[in-house]
PLY file of the C-alpha trace (Angstrom):
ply
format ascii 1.0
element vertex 450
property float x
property float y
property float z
element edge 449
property int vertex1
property int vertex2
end_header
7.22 -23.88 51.87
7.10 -25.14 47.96
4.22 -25.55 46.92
4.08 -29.03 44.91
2.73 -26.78 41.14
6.14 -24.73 42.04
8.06 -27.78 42.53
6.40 -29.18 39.24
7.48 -26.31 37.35
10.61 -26.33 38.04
10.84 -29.88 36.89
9.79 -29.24 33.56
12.64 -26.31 33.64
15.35 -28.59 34.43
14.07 -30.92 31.59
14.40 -27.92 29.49
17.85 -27.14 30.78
18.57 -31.11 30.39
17.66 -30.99 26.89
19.58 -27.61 26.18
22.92 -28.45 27.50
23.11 -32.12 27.44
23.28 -34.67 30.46
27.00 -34.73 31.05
27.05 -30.45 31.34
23.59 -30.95 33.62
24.55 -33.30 35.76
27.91 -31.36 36.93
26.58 -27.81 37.02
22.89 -27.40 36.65
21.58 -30.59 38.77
22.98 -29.17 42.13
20.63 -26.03 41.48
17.51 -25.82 44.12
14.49 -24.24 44.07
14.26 -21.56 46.52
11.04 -19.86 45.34
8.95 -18.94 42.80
6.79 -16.05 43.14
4.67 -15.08 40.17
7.52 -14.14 37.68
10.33 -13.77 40.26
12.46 -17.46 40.22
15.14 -18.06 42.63
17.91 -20.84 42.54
20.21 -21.42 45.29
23.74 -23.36 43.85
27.04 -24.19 45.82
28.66 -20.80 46.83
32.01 -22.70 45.06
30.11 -22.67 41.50
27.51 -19.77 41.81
29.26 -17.31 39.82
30.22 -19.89 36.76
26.75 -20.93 36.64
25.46 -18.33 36.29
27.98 -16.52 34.28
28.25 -19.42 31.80
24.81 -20.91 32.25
22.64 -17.35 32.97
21.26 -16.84 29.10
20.41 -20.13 29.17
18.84 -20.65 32.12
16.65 -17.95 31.17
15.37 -19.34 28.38
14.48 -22.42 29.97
12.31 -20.64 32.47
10.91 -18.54 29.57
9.76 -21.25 27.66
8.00 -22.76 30.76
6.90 -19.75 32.48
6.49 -16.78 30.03
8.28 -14.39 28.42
8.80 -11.79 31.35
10.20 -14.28 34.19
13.72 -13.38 36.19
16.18 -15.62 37.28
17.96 -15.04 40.14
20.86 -17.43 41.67
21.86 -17.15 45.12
24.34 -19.42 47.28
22.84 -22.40 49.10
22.38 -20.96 52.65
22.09 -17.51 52.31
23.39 -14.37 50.10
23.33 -11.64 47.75
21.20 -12.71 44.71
22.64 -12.84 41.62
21.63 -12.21 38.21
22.97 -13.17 34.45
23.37 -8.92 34.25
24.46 -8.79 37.34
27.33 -10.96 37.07
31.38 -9.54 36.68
34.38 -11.44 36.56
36.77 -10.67 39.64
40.04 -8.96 39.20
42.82 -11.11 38.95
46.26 -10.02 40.27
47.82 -12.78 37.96
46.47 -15.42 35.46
47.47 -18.19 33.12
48.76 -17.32 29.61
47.62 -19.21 26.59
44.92 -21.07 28.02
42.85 -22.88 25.30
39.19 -21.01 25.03
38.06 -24.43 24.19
39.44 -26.56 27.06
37.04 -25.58 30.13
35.09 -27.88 32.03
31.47 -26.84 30.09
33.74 -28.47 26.95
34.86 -31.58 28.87
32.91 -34.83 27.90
32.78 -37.08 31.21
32.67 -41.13 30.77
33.17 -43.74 32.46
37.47 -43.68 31.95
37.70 -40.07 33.26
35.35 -39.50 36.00
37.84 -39.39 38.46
40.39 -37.16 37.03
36.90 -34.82 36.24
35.51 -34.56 40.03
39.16 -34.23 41.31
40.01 -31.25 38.69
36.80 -29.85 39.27
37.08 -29.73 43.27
40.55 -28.06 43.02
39.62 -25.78 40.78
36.91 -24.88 43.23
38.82 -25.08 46.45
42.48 -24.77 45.23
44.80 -26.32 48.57
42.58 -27.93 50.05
41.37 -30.69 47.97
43.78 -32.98 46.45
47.20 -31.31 47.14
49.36 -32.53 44.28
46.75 -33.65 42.12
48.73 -36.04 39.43
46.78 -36.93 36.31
48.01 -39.44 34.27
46.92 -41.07 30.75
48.31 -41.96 27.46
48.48 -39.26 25.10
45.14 -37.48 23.85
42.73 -38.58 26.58
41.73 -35.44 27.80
44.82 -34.12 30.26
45.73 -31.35 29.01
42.11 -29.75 28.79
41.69 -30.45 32.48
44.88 -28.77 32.79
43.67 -25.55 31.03
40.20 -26.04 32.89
41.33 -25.74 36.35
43.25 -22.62 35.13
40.50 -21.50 33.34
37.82 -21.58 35.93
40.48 -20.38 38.63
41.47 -17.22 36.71
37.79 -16.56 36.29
36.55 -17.34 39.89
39.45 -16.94 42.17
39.34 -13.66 43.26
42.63 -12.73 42.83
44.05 -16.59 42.81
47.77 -16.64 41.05
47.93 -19.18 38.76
51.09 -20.50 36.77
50.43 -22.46 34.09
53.59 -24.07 32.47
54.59 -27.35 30.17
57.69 -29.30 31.92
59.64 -28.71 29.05
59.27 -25.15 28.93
60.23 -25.34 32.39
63.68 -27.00 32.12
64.63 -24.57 28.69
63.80 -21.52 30.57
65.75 -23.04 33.95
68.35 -23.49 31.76
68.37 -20.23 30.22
68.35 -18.56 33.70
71.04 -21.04 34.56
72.94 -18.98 31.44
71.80 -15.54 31.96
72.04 -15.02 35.60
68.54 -14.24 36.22
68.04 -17.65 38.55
66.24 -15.63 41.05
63.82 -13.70 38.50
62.95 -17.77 37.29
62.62 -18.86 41.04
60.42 -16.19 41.75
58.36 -16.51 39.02
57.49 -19.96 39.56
57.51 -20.38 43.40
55.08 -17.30 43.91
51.42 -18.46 42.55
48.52 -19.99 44.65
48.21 -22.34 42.17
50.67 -24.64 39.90
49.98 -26.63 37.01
52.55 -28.29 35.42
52.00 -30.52 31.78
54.10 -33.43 30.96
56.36 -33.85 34.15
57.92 -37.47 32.34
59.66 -34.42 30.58
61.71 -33.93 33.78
63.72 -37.44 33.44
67.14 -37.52 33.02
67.72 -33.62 33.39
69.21 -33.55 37.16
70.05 -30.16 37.35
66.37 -29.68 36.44
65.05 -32.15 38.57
66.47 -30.90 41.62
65.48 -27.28 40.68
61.80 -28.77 40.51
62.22 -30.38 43.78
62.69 -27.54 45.76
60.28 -25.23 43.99
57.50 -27.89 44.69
58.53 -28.21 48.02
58.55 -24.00 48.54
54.89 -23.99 46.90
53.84 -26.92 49.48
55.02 -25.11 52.21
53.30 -21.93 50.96
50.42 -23.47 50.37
49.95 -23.40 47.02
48.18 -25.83 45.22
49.67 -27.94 42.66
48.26 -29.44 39.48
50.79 -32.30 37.65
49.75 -34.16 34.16
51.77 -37.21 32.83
52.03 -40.69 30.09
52.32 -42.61 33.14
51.74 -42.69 37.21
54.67 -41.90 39.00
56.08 -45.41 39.90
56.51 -45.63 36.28
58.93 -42.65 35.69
61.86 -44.94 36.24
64.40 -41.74 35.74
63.32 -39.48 37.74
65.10 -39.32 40.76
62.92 -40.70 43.49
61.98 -38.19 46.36
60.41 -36.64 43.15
57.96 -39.68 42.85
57.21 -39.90 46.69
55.95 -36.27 45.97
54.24 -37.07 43.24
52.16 -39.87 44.63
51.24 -38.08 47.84
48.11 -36.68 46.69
45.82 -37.99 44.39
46.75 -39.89 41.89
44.14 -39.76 39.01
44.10 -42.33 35.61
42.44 -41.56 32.31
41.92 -44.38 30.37
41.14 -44.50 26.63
37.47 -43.40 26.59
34.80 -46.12 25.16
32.64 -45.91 22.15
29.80 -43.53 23.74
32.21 -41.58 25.18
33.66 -40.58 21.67
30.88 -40.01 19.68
29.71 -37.45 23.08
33.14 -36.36 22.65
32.05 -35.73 18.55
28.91 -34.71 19.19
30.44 -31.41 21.67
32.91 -30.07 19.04
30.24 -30.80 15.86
27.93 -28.47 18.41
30.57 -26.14 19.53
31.98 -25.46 15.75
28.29 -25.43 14.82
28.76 -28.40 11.96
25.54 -29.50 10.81
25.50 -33.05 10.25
22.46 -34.74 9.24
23.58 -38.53 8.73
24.30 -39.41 12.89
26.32 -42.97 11.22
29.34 -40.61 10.75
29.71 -39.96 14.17
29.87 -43.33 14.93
32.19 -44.13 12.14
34.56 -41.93 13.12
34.21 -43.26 17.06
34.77 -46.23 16.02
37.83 -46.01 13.42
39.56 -43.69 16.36
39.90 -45.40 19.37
42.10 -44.18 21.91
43.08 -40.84 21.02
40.87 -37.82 21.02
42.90 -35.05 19.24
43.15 -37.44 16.36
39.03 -37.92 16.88
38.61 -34.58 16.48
41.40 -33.76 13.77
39.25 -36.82 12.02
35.46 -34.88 12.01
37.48 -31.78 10.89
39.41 -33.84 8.07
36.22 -35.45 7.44
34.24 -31.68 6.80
36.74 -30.14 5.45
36.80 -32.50 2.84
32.77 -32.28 2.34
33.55 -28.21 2.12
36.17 -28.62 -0.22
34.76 -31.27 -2.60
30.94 -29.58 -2.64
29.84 -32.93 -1.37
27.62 -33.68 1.93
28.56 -34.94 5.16
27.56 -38.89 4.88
29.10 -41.69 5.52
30.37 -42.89 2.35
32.47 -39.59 2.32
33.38 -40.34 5.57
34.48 -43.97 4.93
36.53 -42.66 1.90
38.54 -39.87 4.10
39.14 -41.97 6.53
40.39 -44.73 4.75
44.25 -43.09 4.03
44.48 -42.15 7.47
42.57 -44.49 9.95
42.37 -47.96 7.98
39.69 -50.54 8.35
40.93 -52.83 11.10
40.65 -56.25 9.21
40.71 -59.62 11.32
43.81 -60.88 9.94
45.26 -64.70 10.86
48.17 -65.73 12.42
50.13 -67.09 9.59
49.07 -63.17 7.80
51.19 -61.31 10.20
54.45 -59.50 9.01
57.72 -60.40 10.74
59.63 -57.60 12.28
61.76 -58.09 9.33
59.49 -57.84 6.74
58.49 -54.70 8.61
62.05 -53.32 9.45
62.34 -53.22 5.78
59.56 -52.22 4.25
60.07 -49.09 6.42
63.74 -48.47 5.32
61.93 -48.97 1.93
59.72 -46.37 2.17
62.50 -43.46 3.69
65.05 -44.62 1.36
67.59 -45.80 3.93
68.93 -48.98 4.77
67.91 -51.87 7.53
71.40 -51.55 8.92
71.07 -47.34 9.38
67.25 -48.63 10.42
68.98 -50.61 13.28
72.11 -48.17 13.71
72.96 -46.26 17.27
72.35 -43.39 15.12
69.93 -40.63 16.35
69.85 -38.30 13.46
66.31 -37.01 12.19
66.55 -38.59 9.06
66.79 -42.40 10.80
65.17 -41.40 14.36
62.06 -41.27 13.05
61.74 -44.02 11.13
63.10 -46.21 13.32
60.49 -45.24 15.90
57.78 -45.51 13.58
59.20 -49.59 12.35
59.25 -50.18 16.63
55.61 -48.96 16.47
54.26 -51.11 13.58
56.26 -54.45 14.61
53.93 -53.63 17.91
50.76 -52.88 16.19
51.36 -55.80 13.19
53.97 -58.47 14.08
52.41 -59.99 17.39
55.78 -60.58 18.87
56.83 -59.38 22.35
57.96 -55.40 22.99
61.19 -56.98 24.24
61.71 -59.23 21.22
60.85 -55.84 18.63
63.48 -53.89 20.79
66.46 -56.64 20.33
65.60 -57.17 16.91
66.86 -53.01 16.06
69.78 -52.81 17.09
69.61 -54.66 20.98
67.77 -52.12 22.06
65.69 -52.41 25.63
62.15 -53.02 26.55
61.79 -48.99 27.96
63.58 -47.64 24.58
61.18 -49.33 22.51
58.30 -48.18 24.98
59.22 -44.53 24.26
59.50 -45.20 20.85
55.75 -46.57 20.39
54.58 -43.90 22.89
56.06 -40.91 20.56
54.98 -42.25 17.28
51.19 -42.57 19.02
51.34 -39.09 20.36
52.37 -38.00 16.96
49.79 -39.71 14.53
47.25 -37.39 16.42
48.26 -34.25 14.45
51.30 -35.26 11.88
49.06 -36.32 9.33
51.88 -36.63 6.86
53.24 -39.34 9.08
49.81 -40.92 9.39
49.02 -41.37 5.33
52.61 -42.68 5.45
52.14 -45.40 8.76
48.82 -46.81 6.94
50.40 -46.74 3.06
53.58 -48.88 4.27
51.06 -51.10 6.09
49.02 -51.73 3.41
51.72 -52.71 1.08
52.58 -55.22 3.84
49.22 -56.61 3.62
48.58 -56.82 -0.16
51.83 -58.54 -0.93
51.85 -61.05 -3.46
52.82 -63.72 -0.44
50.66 -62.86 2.02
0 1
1 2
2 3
3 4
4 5
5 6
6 7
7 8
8 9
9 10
10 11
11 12
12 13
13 14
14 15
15 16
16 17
17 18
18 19
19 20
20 21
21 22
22 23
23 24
24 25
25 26
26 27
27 28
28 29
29 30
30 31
31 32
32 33
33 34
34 35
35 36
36 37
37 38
38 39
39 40
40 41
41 42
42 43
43 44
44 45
45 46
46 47
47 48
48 49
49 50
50 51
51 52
52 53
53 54
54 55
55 56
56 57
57 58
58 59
59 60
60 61
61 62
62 63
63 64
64 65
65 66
66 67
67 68
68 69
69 70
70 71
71 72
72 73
73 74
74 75
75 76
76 77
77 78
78 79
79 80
80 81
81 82
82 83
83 84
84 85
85 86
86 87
87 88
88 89
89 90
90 91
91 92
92 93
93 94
94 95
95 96
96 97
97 98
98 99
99 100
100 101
101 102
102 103
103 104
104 105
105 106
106 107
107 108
108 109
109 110
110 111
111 112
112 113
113 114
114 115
115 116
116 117
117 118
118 119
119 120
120 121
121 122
122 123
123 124
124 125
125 126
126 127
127 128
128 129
129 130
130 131
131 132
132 133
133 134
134 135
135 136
136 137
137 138
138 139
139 140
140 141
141 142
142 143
143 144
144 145
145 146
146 147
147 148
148 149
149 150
150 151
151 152
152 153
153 154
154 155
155 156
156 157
157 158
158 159
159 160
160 161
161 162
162 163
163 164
164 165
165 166
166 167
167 168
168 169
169 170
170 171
171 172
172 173
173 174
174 175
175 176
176 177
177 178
178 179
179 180
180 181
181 182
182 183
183 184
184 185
185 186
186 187
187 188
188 189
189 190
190 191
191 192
192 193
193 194
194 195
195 196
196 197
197 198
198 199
199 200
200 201
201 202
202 203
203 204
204 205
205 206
206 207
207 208
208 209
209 210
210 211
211 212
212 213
213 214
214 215
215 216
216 217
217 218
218 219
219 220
220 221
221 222
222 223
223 224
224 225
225 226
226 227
227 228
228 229
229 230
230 231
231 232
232 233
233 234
234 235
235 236
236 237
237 238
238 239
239 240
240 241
241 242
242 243
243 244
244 245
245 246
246 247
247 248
248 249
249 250
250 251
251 252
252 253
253 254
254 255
255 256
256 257
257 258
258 259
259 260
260 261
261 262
262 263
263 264
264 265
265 266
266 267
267 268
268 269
269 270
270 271
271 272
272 273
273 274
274 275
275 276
276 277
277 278
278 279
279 280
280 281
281 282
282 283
283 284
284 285
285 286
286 287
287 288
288 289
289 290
290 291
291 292
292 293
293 294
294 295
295 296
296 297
297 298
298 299
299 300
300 301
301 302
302 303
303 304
304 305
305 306
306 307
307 308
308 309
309 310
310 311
311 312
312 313
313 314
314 315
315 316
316 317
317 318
318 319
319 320
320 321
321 322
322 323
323 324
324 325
325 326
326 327
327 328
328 329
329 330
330 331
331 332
332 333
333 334
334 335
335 336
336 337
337 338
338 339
339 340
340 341
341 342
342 343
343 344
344 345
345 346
346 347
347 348
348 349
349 350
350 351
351 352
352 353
353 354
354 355
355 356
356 357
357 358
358 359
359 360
360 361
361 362
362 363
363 364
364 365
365 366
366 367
367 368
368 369
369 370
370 371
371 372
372 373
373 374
374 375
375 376
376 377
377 378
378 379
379 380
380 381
381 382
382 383
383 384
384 385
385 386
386 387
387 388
388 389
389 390
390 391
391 392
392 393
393 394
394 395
395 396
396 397
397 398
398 399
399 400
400 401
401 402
402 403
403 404
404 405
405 406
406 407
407 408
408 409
409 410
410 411
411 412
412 413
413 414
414 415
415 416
416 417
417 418
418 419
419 420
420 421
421 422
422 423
423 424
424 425
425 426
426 427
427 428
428 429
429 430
430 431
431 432
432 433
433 434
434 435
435 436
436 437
437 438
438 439
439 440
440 441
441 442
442 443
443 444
444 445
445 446
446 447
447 448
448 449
């Protein structure tokens, strides 16, 4: 029996823990934890057998000196699992051997890192009860979001926690591009059976960027049957994606039947609180002081839907404050900011540009012609530009996708699609293209007839 000063106690430690973590990284690993008893300086937790070991090998030091502060200086935490078990101490704690892990996983992309809000809460739980009980959750689990929502890190996550806690668990981690080149290179070399083996024989399969797949048949097929060897072996198998699967219109499909006979998880844009949490975690994990908390939700606000550019803003934003001598306000915020993530301005109708007024001042600006702008032509030189015209006419003009894609070249609704999607994906880190995107728009805007 608890006595109710015990069960008081341990209150005041979880407010301590609460406080020490955060809510979000609380309420997934620490709130589960139970009091099992508390007897003079001896404290003992129960938690889910599935998370025992992460808790308390990322949570130990700090649950410590929660209980320290509360109880005294010469208190020990023990953590068994709910129902029974060894106990098990910070010191006490090793990682299991692992007969095979993921290669370049991300240090910073684990589920302790991983800001949950309201537009990812889904994708969270389901990653985090795979990860936990890998085949027998969600088996595919296919995460889908526009670019720089948060699916690769639950990607690395899962492998992460896996390759830490899985006793031995095989895990393949792998992008679907790198999956085609090296098919194709086995394809070449002779070594198809070496590439078959390597990728049907894991426990668990996580694949990034399937819409990468489309249009490659050979490559498709070759995925078919290795997801249908790892199903039938059991394996559990992780997907990521730009869209859900009824929207990958290429890819051949007994390959979307697959892919939609799990879970399906969407992650949406995440809101305003969601970003500055999402701010708040890296300024924390890079230890950046910053004393004025407006910046934060400056930069939330200019960056909307996108959180690599977020964070590639905050780390503009101090790297600027290092290099210049200058503190972190917002003032020197508003100023960085300005070249790459403009003011949004309300802006009439009759202010708009038309798509040709935009198709040129981007053929302008690259030194190429409207008619090369418009061409069948995919070279670098007027790709890129092209795509990056298709993505302001959407942002700027207020006419229809299907009208922007007619008016360069007769192109179709999907091409023009893919067009927006790339330059978005590529504003997060090119920020070359970026200063160029929001110089060519505000030329548009301050012209002498506007």
């Amino acid at each position: 029996m608890i006595s109710p000063s015990s069960k008081n106690t341990w209150q005041q430690i979880s407010d301590e823990l609460k406080s020490a973590v955060g809510v979000s990284l609380f309420d997934v690993w620490l709130a589960p934890l139970k009091l099992a008893s508390l007897d003079g300086n001896q404290l003992i937790l129960e938690a889910p057998p599935a998370s025992r070991a992460w808790v308390s090998d990322r949570f130990g030091r700090v649950l410590n000196d929660s209980a320290k502060s509360v109880i005294g200086s010469d208190v020990e935490v023990h953590i068994s699992a709910a129902g029974g078990g060894a106990e098990l101490g910070e010191s006490q704690h090793r990682s299991t051997q692992r007969q095979y892990q993921a290669t370049d996983l991300n240090p910073k992309y684990c589920f302790e890192q991983f800001v949950i809000g309201s537009g990812n809460r889904l994708a969270h739980g389901a990653a985090l009860a795979v990860a936990e009980n890998p085949g027998t959750a969600y088996n595919p689990l296919f995460i889908c979001g526009p670019p720089g929502v948060g699916k690769t890190h639950l990607l690395h996550s899962i492998a992460d926690y896996a390759t830490r806690h899985g006793s031995g668990l095989r895990v393949q981690l792998t992008g679907a591009e790198s999956f085609a080149n090296e098919f194709i290179a086995a394809l070449r070399g002779g070594d198809i059976n070496a590439f078959k083996a390597r990728h049907r024989d894991a426990d668990l399969v996580l694949v990034d960027d399937v819409q990468f797949l489309m249009a490659k048949a050979k490559t498709e097929e070759e995925f078919f049957h290795t997801f249908n060897a790892l199903r039938e072996g059991g394996a559990q198998i992780v997907l990521t994606c730009d869209r859900p699967p009824r929207d990958l219109d290429r890819l051949e499909e007994r390959l979307r039947d697959r892919f939609e006979s799990g879970l399906v998880a969407d992650i949406s844009a995440p809101d305003l609180a969601t970003r500055i949490a999402v701010l708040r975690a890296r300024a924390e994990l890079d230890q950046i002081v910053i004393d004025d908390h407006e910046v934060l939700n400056l930069i939330a606000t200019r960056v909307a839907h996108n959180l690599r550019a977020l964070e590639g803003a905050l780390i503009r934003v101090v790297a600027y404050a290092s290099l210049s001598g200058r503190a972190i306000t917002k003032t020197l915020a508003d100023e960085v900011l300005d070249g790459l993530f403009p003011q949004k301005r309300e802006r009439s109708a009759v202010l708009k540009p038309s798509i040709e007024e935009i198709r040129s001042a981007v053929a302008a600006d690259y030194g190429i012609s409207v008619e090369e702008l418009c061409s069948t032509s995919r070279a670098a030189e007027v790709l890129l530009p092209r795509q990056l015209a298709i993505y302001l006419a959407r942002e700027h003009s207020g006419e229809s996708l299907t009208k922007i894609a007619t008016a360069f070249g007769g192109r179709n609704h999907t091409t023009a699609l893919n067009a927006v999607k790339k330059i978005q994906h590529r504003l997060a880190d090119d920020y070359e293209l970026a200063d160029r995107s929001a110089r060519i728009t505000e030329e548009m805007f301050k012209s002498e007839h506007r």
